[in-house]
Steps between C-alpha positions, in 0.01 A plus 500: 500500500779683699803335545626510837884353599654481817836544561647238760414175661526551833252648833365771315521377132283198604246621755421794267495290190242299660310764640445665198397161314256506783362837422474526115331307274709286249318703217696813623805422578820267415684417809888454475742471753881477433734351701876433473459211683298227514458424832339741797737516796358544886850731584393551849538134583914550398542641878460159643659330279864566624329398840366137356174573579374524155453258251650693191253292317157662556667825432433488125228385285405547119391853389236314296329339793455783633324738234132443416481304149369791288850678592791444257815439572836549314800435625775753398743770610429863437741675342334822377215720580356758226213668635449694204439177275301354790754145471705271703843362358611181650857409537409196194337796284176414501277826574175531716238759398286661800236787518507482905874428657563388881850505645568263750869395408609516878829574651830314399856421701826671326737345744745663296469821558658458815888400429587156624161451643403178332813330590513620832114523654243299561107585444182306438296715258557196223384152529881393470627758713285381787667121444839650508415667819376207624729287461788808635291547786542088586833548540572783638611435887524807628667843436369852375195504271397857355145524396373819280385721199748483209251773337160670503245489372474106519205231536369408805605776706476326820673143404848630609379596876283123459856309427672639765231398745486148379835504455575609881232203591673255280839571667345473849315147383834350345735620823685727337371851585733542738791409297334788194534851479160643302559854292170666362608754251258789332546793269315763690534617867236217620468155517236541204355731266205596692540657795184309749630148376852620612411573794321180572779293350767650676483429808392090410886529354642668794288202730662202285845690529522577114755792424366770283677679232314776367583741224693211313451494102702243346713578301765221448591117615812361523429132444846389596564722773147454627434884559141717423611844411281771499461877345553580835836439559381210731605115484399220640682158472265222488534056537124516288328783353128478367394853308255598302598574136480825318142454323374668202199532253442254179797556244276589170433817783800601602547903379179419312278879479196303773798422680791642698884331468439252743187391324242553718139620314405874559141394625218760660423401844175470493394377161814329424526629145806513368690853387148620481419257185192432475480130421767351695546424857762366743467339837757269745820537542579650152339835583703785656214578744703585926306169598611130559663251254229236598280275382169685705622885343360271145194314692351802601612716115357247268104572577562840448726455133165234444212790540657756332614299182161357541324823521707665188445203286124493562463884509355543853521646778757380810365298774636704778578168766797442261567804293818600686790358692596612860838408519304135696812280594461213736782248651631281749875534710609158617711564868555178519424254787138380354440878497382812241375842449280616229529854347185693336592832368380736239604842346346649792566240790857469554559115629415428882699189620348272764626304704586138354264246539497145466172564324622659241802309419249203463321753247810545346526124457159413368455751254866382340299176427245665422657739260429291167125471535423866626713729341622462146158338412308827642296295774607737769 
């Protein structure tokens, strides 16, 4: 019997858990997953949160519930990876023997990589974080709020252009958007990395009178002075500033040789192998693949990590409806109003936009609730 172990509880540790306890026999394999924590968080419902219109509540639930019973769980940190040895080290220093590996540690906040950041900013890429921002957001009364990328690469791509739309709406709904100046900030020369979604997006900022600030990288906050500094040269004085935080790969990977500095996997783009070793994989956020941090870039990875572990452990041949990935990302843009977009994009098909729909934002809305039954359990 092989002993498989996953690395991480979350979107893609789950779904692909399950999906290969689906596929193989309990005679073959061991199933394993790992996770640091022991609850599964929903981290796309954190962007209503500051807005109150999310119960923090059904943002979490047990990783447990959610795996299939033949699937093991242990609870621990890792703390080293020896490929060699084929073993896990957890932070308590118990060790975890595999003969198949999967990756899916995801992407991590270092807040303090950015001087003065975490005493100065605001963000909601934590469950806490969102609260804080929540409650900042109740009082703020008006003034200058800057909105923006404190670094790339970071999860959920799209969530800083959402807030700023539901910000602007929440504003407008409380009375006080004409009393608040709204700042979006981004690194590159566009209001987002890809150049068809910045050009949709663009102009909805210019329509809700949002002042752009391209070409801004973070580089420094003066909490008590209330001033964004960037590399630039440029600053911008804020009342309430909500950024997203530096992000980086799992710790244990960080300068590790299937990783780069930062810690994100060196994974093949189509077979999602890792460094070109044969028996271990990578898929989420944790690989260092040019596609989006999201929770879909994993949905649509894990059948294809499933067939060809499956087909190496059995010794046959690839089915060829799953035997590669296409760079398949799929997501929704809130613009706020009762409104959304949904982006479908591959390596080859750059993003088209459309035009938001109340449709879609519903969409939006129903698979959020949906999110527990369909995805980390491998329904959909």
């Amino acid at each position: 019997m092989k002993r498989i172990v996953v690395l991480g509880g979350g979107t893609g540790g789950t779904l692909v858990a399950n999906l290969l306890a689906k596929k193989l026999k309990p005679s073959e394999a061991e199933i394993t997953v790992v996770s640091a924590s022991a609850r599964h968080l929903y981290q796309p419902g954190w962007l209503y949160v500051p807005f109150g219109r999310q119960d923090p509540r059904a943002l979490s639930k047990p990783v447990r519930s959610l795996l299939r019973k033949r699937v093991n769980l242990v609870i621990g940190e890792v703390s080293q990876l020896e490929t060699e040895k084929q073993q896990i080290t957890l932070s308590d220093g118990n060790t975890v023997e595999y003969d198949y590996l999967i990756i899916a540690t995801g992407s991590h906040i270092y807040p303090d990589d950015i001087p003065g950041f975490k005493e100065g900013v605001n963000h909601f890429y934590t469950e806490e974080a969102s609260f804080h921002l929540h409650a900042a957001l109740e009082e703020f009364q008006g003034g200058k709020i800057v909105v923006g990328v404190g670094g790339l690469p970071h999860k959920c791509p799209v969530a800083p252009l959402e807030f700023t739309f539901l910000l602007e709406e929440y504003l407008h709904h409380r009375g006080l958007r004409d009393k608040t100046e709204i700042i979006y900030t981004y690194p590159l020369n566009r209001v987002f990395s890809i150049q068809s979604v910045a050009d949709t997006a663009q102009p909805l900022l210019e329509e809700r009178k949002i002042t752009i600030e391209t070409f801004f990288n973070l580089e420094e906050v003066d909490a008590e002075a209330k001033i964004l500094k960037s590399m630039e040269c440029t600053e911008l004085n804020y009342d309430l500033a909500v950024m997203t935080p530096p992000h980086r790969g799992a710790k244990f990977l960080q300068g590790h040789p299937i990783a780069d500095a930062s810690g994100w996997v060196k994974t093949e783009r189509n077979t999602l192998q890792v460094n070109g070793i044969r028996n271990i994989w990578a898929l989420g956020d944790t690989t260092d693949l040019p596609i989006s941090k999201a929770g879909s870039t994993a949905h649509f990875e894990a059948p294809v990590i499933v067939e060809r572990l499956s087909a190496d452990l059995r010794g046959i041949e690839l089915d060829p409806k799953h035997s590669e990935y296409k760079g398949h990302v799929m997501c929704f843009l809130e613009s706020g109003y009762g409104k959304a977009s949904m982006l479908d994009f591959n390596y080859e098909h750059p993003p088209k936009l459309h035009e938001p729909s109340t449709i879609v934002h519903f969409q939006k809305m129903a698979f959020n609730k949906a999110y527990w039954y369909l995805v980390p359990t491998g329904v959909l």
